[in-house]
N, CA, C and O atoms as a Tripos MOL2 file, in Angstrom:
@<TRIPOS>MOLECULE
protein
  272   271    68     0     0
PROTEIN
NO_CHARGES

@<TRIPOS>ATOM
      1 N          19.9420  -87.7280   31.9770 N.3       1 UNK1
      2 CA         19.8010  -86.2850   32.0180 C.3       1 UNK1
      3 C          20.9860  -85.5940   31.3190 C.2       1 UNK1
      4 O          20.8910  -84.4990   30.7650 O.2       1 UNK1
      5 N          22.2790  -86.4390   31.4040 N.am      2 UNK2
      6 CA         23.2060  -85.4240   30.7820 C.3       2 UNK2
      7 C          23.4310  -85.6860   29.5810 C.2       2 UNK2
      8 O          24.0410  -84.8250   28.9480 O.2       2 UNK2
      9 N          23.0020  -86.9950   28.8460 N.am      3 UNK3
     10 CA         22.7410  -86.9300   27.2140 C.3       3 UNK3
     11 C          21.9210  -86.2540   26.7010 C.2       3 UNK3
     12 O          22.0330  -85.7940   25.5650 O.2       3 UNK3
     13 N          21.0850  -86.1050   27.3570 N.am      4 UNK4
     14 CA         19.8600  -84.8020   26.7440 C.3       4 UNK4
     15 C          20.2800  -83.6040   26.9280 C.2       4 UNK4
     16 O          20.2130  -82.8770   25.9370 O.2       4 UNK4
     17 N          20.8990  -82.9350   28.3510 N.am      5 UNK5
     18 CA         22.0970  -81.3480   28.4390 C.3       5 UNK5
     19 C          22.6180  -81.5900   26.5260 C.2       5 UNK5
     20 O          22.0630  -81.1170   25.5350 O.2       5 UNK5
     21 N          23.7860  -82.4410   26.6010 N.am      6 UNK6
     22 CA         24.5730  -82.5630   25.7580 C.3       6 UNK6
     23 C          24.1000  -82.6670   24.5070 C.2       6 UNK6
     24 O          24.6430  -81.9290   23.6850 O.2       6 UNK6
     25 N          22.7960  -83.7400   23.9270 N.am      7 UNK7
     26 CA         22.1020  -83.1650   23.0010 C.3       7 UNK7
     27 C          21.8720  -81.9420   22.6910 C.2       7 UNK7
     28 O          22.3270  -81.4920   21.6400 O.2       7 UNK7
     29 N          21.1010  -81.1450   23.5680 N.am      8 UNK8
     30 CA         20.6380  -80.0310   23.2770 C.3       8 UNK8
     31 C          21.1340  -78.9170   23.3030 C.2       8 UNK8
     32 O          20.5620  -77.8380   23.1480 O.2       8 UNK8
     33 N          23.0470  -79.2840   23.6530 N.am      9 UNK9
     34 CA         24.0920  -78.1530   23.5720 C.3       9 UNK9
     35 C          24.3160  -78.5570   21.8010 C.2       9 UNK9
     36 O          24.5450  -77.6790   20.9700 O.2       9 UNK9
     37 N          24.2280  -79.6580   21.5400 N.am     10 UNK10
     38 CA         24.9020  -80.2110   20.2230 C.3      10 UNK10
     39 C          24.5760  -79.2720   19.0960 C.2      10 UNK10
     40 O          25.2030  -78.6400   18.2450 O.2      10 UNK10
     41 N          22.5520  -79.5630   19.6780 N.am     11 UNK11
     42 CA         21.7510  -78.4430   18.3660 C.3      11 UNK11
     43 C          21.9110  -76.9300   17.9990 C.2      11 UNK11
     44 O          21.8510  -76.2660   16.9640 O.2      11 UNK11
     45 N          22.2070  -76.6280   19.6920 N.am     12 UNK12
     46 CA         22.4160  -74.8750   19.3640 C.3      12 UNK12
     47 C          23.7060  -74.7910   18.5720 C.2      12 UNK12
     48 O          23.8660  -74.3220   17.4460 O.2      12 UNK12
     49 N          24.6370  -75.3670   19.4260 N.am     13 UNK13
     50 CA         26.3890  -75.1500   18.5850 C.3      13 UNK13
     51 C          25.9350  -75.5290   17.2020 C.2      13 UNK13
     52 O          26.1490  -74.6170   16.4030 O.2      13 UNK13
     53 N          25.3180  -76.6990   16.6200 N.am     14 UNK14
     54 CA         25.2680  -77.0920   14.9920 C.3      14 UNK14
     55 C          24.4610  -75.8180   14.3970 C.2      14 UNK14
     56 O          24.8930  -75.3140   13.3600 O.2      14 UNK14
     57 N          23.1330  -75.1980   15.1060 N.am     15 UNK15
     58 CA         22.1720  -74.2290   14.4980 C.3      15 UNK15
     59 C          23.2000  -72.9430   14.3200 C.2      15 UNK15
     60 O          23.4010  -72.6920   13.1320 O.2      15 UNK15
     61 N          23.8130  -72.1750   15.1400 N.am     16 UNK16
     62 CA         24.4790  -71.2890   15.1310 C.3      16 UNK16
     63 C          25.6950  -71.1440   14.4920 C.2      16 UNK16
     64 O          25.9370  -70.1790   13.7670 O.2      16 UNK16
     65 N          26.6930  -72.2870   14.7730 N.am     17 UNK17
     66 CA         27.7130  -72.3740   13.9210 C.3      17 UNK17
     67 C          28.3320  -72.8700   12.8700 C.2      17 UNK17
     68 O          29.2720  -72.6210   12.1150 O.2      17 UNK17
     69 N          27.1330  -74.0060   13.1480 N.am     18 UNK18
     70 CA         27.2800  -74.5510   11.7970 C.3      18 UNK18
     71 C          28.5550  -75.1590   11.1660 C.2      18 UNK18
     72 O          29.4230  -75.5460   11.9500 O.2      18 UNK18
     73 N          28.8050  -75.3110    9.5850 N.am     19 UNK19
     74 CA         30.0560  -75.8840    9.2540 C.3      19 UNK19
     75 C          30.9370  -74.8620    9.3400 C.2      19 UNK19
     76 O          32.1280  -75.0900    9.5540 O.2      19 UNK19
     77 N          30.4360  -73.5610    9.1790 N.am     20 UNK20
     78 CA         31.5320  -72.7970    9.3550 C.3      20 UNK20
     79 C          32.0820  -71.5480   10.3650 C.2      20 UNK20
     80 O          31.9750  -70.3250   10.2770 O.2      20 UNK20
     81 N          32.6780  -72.3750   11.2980 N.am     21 UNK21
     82 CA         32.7310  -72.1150   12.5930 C.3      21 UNK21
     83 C          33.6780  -69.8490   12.6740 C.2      21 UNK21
     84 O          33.8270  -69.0410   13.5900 O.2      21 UNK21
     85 N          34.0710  -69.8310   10.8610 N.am     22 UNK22
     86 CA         34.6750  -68.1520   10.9950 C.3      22 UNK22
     87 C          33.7750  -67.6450   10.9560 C.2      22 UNK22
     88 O          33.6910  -66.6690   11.7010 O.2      22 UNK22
     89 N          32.6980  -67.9500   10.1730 N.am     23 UNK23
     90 CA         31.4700  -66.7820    9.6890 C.3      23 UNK23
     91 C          30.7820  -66.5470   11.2460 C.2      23 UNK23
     92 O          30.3560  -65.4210   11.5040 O.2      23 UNK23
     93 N          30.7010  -67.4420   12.0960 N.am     24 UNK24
     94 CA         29.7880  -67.1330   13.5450 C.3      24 UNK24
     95 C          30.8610  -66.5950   14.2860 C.2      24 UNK24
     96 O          30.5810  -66.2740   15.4410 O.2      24 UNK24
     97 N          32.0550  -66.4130   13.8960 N.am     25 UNK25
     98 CA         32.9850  -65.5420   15.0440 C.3      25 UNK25
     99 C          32.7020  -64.3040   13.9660 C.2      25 UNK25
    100 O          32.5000  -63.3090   14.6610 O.2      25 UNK25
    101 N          32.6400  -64.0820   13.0790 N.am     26 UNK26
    102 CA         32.7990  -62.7020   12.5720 C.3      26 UNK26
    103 C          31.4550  -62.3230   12.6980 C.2      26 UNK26
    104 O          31.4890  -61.1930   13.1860 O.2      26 UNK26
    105 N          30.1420  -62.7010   12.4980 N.am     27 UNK27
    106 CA         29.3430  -61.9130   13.0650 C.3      27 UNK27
    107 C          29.2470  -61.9330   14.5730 C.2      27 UNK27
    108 O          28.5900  -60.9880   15.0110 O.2      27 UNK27
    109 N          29.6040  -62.5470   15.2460 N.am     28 UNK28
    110 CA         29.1760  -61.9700   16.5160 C.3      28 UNK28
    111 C          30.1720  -61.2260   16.8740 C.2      28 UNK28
    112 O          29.8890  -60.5390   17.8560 O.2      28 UNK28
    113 N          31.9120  -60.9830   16.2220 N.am     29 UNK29
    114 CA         32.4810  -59.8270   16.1410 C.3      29 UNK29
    115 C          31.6660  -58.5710   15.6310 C.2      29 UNK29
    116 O          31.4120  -57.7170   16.4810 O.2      29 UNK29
    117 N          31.2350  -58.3690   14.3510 N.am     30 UNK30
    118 CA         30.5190  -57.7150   13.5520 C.3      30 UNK30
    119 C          29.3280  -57.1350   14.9660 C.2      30 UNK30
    120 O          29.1630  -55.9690   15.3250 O.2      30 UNK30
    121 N          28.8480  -58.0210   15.3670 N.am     31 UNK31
    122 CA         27.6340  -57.1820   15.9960 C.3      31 UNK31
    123 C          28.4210  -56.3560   17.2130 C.2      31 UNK31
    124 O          28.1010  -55.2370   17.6120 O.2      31 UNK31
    125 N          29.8180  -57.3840   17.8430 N.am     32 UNK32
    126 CA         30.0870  -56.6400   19.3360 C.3      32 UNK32
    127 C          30.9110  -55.2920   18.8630 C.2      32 UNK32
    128 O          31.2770  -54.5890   19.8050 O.2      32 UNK32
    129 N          31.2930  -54.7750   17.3990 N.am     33 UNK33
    130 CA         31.8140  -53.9330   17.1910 C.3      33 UNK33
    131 C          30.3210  -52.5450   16.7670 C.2      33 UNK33
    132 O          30.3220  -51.3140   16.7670 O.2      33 UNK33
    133 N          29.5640  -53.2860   16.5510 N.am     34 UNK34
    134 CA         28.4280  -51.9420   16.1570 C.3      34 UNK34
    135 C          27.8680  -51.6710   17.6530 C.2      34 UNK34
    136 O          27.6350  -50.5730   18.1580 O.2      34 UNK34
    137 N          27.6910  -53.1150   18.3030 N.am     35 UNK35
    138 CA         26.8540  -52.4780   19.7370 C.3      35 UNK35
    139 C          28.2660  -51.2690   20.1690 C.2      35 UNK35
    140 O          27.9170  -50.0890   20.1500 O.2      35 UNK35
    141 N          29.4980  -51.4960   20.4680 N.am     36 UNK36
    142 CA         30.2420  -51.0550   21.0020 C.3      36 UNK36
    143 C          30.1930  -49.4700   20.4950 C.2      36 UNK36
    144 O          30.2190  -48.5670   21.3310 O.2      36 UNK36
    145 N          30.1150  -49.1830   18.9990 N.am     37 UNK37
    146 CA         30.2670  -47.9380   18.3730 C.3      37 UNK37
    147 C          28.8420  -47.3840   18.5280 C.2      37 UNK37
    148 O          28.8820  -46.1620   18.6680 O.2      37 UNK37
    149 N          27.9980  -47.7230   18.5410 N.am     38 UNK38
    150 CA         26.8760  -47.0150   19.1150 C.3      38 UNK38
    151 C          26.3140  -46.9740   20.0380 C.2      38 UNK38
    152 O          25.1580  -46.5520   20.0180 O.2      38 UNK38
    153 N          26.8680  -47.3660   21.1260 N.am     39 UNK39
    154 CA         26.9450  -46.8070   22.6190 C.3      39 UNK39
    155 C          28.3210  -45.7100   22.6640 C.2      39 UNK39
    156 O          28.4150  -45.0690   23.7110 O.2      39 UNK39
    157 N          29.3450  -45.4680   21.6410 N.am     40 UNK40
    158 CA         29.8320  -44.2960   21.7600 C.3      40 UNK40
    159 C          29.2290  -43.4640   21.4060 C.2      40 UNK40
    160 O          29.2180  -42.4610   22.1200 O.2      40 UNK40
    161 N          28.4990  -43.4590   20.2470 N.am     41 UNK41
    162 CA         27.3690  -41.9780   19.7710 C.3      41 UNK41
    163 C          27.9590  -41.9520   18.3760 C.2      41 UNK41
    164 O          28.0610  -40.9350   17.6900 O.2      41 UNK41
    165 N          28.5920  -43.9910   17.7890 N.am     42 UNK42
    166 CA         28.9940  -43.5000   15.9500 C.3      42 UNK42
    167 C          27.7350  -44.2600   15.6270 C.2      42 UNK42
    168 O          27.2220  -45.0210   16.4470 O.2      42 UNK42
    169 N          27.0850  -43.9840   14.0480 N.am     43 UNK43
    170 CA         26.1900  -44.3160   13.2650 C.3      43 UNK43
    171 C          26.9040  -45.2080   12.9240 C.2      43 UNK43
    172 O          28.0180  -45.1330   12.4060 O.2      43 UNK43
    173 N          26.1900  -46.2720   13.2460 N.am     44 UNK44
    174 CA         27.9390  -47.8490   13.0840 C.3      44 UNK44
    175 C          26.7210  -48.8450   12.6280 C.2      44 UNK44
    176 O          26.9910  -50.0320   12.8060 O.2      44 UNK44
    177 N          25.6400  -48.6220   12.1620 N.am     45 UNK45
    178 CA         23.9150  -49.6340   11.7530 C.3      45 UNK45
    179 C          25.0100  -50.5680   10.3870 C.2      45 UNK45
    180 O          25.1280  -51.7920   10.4390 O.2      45 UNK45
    181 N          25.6610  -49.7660    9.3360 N.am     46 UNK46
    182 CA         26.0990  -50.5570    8.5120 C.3      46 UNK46
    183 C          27.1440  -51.1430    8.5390 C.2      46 UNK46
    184 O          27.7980  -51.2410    7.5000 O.2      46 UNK46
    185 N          27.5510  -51.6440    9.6210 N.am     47 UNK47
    186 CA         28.7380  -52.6420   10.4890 C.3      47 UNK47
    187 C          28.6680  -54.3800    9.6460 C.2      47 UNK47
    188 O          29.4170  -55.1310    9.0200 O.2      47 UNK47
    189 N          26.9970  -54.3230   10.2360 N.am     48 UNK48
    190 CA         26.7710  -55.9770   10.8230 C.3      48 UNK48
    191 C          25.9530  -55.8430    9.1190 C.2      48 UNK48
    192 O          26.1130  -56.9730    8.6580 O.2      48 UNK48
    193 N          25.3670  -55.1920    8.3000 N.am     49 UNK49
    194 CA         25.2990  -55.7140    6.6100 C.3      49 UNK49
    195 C          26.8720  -55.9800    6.0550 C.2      49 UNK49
    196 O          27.3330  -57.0110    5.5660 O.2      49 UNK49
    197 N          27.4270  -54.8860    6.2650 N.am     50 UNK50
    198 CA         28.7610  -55.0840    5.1650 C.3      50 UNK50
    199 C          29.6820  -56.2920    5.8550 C.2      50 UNK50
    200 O          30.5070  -56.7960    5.0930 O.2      50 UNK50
    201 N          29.6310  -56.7860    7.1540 N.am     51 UNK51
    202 CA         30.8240  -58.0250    7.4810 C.3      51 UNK51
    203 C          29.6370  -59.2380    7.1170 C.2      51 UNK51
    204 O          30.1390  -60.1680    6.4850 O.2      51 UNK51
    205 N          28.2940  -59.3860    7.3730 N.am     52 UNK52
    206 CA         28.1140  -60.1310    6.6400 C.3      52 UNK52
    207 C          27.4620  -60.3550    4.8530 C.2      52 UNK52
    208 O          26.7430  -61.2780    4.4710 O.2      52 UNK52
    209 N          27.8950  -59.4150    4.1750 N.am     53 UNK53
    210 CA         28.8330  -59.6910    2.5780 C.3      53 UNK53
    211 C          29.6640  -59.9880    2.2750 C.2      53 UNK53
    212 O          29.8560  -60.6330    1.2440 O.2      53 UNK53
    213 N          30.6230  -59.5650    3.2030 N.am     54 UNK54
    214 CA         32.0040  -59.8280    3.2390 C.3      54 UNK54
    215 C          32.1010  -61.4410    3.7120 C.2      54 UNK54
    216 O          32.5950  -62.2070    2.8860 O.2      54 UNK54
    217 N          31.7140  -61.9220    4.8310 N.am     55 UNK55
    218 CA         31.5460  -63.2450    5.1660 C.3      55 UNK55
    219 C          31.0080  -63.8430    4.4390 C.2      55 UNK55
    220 O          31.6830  -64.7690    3.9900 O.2      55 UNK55
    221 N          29.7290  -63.7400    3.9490 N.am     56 UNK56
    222 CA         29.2380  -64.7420    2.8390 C.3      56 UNK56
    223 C          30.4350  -64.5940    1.4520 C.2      56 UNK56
    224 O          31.2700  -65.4960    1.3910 O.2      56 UNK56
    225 N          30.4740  -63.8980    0.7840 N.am     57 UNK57
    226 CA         31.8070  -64.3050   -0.0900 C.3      57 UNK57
    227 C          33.2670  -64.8440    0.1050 C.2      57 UNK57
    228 O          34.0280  -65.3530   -0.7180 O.2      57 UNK57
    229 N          33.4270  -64.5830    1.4240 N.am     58 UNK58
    230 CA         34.7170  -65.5010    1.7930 C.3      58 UNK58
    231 C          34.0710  -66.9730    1.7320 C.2      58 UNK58
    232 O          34.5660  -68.0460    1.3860 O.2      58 UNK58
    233 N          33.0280  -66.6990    2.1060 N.am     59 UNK59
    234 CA         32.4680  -68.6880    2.7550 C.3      59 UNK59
    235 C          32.3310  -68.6780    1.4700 C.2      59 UNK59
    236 O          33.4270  -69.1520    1.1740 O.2      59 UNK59
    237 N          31.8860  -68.5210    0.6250 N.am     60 UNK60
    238 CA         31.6060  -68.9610   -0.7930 C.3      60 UNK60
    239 C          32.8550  -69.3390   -1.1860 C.2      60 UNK60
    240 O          33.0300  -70.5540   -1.1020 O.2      60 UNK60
    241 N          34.0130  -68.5510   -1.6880 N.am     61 UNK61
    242 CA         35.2400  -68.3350   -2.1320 C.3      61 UNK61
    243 C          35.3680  -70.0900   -1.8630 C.2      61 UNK61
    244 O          35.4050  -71.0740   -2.6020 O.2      61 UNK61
    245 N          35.4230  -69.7860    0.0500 N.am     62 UNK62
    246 CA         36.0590  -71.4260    0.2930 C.3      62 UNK62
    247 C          36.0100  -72.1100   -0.0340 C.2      62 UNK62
    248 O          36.9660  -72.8260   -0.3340 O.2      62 UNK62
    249 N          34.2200  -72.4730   -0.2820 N.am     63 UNK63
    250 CA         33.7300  -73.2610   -0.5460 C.3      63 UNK63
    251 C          33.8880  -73.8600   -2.0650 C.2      63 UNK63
    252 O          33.5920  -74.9900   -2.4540 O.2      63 UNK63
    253 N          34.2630  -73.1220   -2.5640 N.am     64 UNK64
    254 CA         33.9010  -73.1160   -4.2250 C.3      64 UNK64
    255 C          35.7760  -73.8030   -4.7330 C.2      64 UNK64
    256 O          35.9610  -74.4720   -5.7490 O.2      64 UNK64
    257 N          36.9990  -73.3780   -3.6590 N.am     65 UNK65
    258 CA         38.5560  -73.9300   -3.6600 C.3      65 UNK65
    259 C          38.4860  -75.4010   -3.6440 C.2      65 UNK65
    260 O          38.9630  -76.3490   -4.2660 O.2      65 UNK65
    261 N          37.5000  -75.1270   -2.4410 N.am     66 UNK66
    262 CA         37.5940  -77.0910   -1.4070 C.3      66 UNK66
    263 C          37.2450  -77.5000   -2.7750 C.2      66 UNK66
    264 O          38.1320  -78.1510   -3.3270 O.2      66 UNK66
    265 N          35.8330  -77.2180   -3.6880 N.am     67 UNK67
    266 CA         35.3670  -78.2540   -4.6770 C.3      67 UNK67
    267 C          36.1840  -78.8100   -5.5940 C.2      67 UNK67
    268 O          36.0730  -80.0140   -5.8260 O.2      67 UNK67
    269 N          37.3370  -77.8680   -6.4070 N.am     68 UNK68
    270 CA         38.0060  -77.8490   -7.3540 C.3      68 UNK68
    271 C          39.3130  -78.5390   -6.6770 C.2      68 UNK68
    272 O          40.3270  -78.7300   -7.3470 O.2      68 UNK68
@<TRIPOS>BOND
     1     1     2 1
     2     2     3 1
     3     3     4 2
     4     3     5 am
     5     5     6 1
     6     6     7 1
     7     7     8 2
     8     7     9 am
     9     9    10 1
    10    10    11 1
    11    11    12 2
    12    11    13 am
    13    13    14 1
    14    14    15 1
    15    15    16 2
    16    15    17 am
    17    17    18 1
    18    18    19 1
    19    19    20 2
    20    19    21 am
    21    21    22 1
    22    22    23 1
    23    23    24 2
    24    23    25 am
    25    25    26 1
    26    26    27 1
    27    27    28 2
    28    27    29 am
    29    29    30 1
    30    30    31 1
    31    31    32 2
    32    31    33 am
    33    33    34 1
    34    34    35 1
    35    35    36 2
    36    35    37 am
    37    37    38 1
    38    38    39 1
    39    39    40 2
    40    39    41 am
    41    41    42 1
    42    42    43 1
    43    43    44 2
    44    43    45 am
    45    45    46 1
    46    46    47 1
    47    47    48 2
    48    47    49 am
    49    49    50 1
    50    50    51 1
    51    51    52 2
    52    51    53 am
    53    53    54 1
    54    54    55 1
    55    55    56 2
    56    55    57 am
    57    57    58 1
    58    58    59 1
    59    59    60 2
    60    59    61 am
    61    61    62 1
    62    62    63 1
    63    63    64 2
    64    63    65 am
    65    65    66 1
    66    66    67 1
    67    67    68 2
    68    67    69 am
    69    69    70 1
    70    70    71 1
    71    71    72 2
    72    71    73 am
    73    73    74 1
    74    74    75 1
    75    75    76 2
    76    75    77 am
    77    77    78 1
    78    78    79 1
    79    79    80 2
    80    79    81 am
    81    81    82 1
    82    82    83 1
    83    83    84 2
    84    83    85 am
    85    85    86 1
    86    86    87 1
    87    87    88 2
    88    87    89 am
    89    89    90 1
    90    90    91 1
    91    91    92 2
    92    91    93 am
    93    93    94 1
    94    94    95 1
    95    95    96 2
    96    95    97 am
    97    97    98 1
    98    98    99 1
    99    99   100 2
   100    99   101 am
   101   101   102 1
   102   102   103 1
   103   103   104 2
   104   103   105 am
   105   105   106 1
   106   106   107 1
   107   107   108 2
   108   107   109 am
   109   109   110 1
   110   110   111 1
   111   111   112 2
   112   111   113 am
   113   113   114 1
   114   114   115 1
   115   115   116 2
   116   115   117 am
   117   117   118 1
   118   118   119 1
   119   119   120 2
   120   119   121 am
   121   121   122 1
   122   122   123 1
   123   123   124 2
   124   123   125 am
   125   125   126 1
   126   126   127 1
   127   127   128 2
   128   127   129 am
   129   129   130 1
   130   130   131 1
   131   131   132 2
   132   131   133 am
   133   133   134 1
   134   134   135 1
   135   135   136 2
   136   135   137 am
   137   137   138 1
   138   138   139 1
   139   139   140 2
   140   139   141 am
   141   141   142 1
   142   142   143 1
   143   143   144 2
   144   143   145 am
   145   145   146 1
   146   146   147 1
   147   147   148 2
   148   147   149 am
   149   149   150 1
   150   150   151 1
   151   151   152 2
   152   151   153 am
   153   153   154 1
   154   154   155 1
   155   155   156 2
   156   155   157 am
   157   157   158 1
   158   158   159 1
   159   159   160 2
   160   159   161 am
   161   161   162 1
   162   162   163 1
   163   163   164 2
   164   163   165 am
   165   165   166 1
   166   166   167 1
   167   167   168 2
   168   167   169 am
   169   169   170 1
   170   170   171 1
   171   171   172 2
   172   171   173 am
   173   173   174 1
   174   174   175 1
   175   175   176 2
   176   175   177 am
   177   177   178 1
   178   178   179 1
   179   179   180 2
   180   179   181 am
   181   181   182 1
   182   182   183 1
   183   183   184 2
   184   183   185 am
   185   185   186 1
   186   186   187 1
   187   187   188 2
   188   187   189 am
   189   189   190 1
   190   190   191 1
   191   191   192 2
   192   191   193 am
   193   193   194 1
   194   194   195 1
   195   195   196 2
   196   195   197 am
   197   197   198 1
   198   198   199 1
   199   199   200 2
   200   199   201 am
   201   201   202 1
   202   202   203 1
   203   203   204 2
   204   203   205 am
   205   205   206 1
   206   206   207 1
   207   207   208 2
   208   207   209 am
   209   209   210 1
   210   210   211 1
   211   211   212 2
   212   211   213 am
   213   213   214 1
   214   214   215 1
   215   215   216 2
   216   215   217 am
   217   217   218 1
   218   218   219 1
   219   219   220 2
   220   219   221 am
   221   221   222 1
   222   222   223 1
   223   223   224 2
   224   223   225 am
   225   225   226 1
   226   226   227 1
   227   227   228 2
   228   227   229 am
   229   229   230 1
   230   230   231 1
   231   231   232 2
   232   231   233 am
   233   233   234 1
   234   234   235 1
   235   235   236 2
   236   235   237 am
   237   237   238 1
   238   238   239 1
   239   239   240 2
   240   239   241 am
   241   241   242 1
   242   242   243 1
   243   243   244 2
   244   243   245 am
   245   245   246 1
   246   246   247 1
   247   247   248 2
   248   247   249 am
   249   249   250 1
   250   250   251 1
   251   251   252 2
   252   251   253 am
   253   253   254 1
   254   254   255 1
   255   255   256 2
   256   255   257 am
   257   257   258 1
   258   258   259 1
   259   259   260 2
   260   259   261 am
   261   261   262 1
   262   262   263 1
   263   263   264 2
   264   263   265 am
   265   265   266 1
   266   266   267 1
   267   267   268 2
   268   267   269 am
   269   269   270 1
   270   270   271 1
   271   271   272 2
@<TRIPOS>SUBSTRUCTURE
     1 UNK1         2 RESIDUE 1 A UNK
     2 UNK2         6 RESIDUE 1 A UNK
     3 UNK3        10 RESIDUE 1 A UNK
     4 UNK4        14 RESIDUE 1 A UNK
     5 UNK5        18 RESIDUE 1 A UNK
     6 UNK6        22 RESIDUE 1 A UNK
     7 UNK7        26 RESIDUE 1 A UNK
     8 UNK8        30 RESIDUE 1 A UNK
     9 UNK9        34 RESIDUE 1 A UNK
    10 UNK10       38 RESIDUE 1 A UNK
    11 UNK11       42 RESIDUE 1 A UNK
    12 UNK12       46 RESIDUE 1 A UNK
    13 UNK13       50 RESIDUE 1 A UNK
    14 UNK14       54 RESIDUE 1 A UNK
    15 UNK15       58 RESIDUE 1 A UNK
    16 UNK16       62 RESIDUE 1 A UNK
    17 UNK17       66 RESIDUE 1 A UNK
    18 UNK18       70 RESIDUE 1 A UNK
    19 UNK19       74 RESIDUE 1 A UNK
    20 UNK20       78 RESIDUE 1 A UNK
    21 UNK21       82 RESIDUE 1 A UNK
    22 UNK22       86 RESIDUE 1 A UNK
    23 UNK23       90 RESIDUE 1 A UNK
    24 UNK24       94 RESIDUE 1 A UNK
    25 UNK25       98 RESIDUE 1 A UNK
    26 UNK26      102 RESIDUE 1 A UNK
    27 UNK27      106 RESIDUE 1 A UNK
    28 UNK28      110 RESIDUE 1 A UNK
    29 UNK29      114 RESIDUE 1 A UNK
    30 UNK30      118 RESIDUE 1 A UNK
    31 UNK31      122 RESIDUE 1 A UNK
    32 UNK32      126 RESIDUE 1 A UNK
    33 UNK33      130 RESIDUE 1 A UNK
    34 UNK34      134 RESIDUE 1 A UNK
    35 UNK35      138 RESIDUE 1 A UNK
    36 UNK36      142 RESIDUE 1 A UNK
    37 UNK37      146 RESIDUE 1 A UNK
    38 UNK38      150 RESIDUE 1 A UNK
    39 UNK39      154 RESIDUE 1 A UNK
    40 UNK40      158 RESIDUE 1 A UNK
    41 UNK41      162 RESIDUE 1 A UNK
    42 UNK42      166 RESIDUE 1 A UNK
    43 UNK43      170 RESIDUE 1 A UNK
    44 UNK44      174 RESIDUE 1 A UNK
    45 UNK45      178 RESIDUE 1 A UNK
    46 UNK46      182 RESIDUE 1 A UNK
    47 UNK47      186 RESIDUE 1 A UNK
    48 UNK48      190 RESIDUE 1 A UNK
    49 UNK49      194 RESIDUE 1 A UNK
    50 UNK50      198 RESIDUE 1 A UNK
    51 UNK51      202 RESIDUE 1 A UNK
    52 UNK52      206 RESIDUE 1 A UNK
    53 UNK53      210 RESIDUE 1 A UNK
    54 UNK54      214 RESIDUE 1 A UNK
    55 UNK55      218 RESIDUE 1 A UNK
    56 UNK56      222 RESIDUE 1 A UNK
    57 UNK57      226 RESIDUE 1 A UNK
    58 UNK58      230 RESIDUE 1 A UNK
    59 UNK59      234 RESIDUE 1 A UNK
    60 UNK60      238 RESIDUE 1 A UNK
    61 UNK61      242 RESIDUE 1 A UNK
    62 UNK62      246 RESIDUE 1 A UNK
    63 UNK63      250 RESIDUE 1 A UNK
    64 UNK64      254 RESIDUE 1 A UNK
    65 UNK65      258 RESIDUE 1 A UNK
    66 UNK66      262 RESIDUE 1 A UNK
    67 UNK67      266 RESIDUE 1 A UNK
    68 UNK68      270 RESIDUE 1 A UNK
């Protein structure tokens, strides 16, 4: 029973975070900063597009150093 728990913690952590464990802290920063600003009453919708552009070109950037 607890290799299968542990399996099936394995898949979510690999589905969600994947290899790159900044991009899933910055969006789920990214989202806890828009929920947060629009429960104050700011128009904060273009939060969670622009950090993840910003995240995908950092992950790229990285990715593209490591190769070279």
């Amino acid at each position: 029973m607890i290799t299968r728990l542990k399996g099936f913690a394995r898949f979510w952590y690999d589905f969600f975070v994947g290899d790159d464990w900044t991009v899933a802290v910055g969006v789920v920063l990214a989202l806890a900063a828009t929920y947060a600003l629009s429960v104050a009453g700011v128009n904060a919708w273009w939060i969670t597009p622009a950090a993840v552009l910003i995240l995908l070109a950092a992950s790229v950037r990285r990715a593209a150093r490591s190769r070279n």
